[in-house]
KEDO-845104 format. One record per residue (C-alpha): x, y, z. Coordinates in steps of 0.1 Angstrom, whole numbers. Layout:
<nodes>
NODE     xx     yy     zz
NODE      X      Y      Z
...
</nodes>
This chain:
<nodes>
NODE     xx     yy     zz
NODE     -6     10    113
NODE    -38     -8    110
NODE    -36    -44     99
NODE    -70    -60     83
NODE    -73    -98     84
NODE    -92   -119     61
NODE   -122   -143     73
NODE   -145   -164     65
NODE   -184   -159     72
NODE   -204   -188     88
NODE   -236   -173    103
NODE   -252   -144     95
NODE   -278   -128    123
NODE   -291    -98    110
NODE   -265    -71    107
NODE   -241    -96    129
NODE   -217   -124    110
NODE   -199   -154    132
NODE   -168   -155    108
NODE   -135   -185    109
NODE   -100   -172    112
NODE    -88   -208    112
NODE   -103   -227    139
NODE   -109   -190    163
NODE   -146   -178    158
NODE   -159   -147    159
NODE   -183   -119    157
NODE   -181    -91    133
NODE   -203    -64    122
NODE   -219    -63     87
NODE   -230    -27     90
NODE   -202    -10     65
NODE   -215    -43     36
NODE   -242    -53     16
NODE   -247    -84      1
NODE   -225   -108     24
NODE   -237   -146     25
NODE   -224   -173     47
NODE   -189   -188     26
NODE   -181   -153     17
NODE   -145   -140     25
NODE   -146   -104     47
NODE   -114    -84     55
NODE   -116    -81     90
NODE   -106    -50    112
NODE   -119    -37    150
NODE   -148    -64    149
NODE   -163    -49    113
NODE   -163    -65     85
NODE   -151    -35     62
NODE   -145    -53     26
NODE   -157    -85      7
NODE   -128   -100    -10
NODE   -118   -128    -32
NODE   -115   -162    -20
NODE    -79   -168    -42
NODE    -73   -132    -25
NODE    -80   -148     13
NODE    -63   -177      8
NODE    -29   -159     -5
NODE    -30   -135     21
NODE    -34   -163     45
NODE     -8   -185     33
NODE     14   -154     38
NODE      6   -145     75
NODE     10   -181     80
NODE     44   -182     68
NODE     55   -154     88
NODE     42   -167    115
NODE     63   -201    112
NODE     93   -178    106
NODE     88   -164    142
NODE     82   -200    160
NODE    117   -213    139
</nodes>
């Protein structure tokens, strides 16, 4: 099972984005996208950035891995 993750881009250097899952930083390729910018929303997976999705979209999916995660730590 392969499990994609949504993020947010901060930088972009060339084909390379720094992108925010919460407070964790990271480096993720561009190379499958076109037409990221900086405050885009990428779904994340192996360290490429394989789909541009919709903020509302992010958010959702990230209030839901945050709630199973709180399930977990209860």
């Amino acid at each position: 099972m392969c499990l994609g993750v949504p993020a947010r881009v901060i930088h972009i250097d060339g084909s390379v984005a720094t992108v925010a899952l919460g407070s964790v930083e990271y480096k993720a390729s561009l190379l499958l996208l076109n037409n990221v910018n900086p405050g885009d929303y990428v779904l994340l997976h192996a360290g490429f950035a394989i789909e541009k999705i919709d903020p509302a979209e992010a958010a959702e999916t990230i209030r839901l891995f945050n709630e199973i995660s709180n399930m977990y730590e209860e």
